[in-house]
One Martini backbone bead per residue (centre of mass of N, CA, C, O) as a GRO file, in nm:
protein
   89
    1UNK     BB    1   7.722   4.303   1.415
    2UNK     BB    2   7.474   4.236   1.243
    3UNK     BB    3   7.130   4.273   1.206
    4UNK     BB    4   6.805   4.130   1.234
    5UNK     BB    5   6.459   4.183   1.101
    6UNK     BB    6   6.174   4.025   1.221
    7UNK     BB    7   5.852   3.961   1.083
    8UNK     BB    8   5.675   3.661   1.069
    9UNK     BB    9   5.829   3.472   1.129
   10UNK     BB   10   5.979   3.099   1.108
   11UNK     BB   11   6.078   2.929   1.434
   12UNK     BB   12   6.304   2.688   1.562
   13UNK     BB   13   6.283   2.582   1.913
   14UNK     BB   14   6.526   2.316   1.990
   15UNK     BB   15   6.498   2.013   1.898
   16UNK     BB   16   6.498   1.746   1.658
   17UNK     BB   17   6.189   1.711   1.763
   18UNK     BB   18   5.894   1.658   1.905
   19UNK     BB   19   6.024   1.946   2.118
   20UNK     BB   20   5.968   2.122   1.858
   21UNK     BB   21   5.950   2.473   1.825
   22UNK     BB   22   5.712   2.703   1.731
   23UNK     BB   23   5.792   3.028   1.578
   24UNK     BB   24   5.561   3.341   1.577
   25UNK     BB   25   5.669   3.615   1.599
   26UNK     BB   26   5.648   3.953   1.569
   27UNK     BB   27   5.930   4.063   1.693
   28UNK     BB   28   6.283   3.953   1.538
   29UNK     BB   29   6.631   3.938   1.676
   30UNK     BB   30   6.921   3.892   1.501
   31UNK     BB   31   7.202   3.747   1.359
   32UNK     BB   32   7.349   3.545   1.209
   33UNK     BB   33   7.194   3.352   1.303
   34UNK     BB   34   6.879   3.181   1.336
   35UNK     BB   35   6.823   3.251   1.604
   36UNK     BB   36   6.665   3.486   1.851
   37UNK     BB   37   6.817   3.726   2.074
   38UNK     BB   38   6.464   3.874   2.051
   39UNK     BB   39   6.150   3.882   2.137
   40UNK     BB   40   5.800   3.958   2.042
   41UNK     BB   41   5.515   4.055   2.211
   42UNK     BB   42   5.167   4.113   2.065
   43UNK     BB   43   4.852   4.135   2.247
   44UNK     BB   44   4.511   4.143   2.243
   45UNK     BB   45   4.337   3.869   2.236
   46UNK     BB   46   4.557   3.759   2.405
   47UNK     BB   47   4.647   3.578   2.678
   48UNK     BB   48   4.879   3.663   2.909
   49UNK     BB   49   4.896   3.339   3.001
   50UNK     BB   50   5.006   3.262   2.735
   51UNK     BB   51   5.224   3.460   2.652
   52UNK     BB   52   5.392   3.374   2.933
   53UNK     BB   53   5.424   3.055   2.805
   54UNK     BB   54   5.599   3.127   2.545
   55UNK     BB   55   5.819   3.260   2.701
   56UNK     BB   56   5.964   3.079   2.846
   57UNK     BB   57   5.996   2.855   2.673
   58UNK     BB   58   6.173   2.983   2.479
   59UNK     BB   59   6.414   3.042   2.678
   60UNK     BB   60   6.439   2.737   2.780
   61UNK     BB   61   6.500   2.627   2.458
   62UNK     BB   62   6.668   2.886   2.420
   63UNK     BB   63   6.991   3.018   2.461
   64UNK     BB   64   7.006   3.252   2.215
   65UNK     BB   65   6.737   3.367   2.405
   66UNK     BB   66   6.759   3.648   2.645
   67UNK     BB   67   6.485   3.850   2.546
   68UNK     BB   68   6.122   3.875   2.635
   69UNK     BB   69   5.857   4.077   2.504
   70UNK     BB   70   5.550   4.190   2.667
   71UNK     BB   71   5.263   4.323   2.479
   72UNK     BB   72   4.958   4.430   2.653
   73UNK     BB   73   4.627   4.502   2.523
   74UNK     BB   74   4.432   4.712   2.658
   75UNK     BB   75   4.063   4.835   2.617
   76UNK     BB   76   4.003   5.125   2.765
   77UNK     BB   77   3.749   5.190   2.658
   78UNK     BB   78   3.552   5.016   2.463
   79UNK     BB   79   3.524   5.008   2.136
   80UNK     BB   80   3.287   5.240   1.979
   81UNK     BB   81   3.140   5.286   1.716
   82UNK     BB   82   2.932   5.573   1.611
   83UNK     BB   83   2.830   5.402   1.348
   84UNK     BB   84   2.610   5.211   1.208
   85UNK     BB   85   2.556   4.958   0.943
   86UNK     BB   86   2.211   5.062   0.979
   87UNK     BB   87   2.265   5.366   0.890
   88UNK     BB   88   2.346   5.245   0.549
   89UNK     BB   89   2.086   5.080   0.475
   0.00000   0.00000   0.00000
């Protein structure tokens, strides 16, 4: 079975009324179905706990959708440019 791998595609998951949701991962694994069963979330400045609430939804709405990966990006030390704007003007 082939697989389709989409990058910031929208996908709808749930029954056809106001309790479907609107999903655009950032990359999902899908096969002949139109439906993905594996969601990746990647997240900078996302909230984990937003993230993870993504991901139980999807999870809980979707049969077809049986696995959700969460990559969480902290920033330690904080990047700072090394050269200010004010340096150039």
């Amino acid at each position: 079975m082939p697989f389709v791998i989409d990058s910031n595609s929208t996908f709808y998951i749930g029954a056809d009324d106001s309790d479907t949701i609107r999903l655009v991962p950032d990359l999902a694994i899908s096969s002949a179905s139109p439906r993905p069963f594996l969601v990746l979330e990647v997240g900078f400045s996302e909230k984990y706990d937003d993230m993870l609430e993504t991901a139980k939804i999807v999870l809980s709405e979707s049969p077809a959708t049986k696995f959700s990966v969460i990559v969480k990006i902290i920033e330690k030390p904080l990047f700072r440019p090394p050269l200010k704007l004010s340096d150039y003007l």
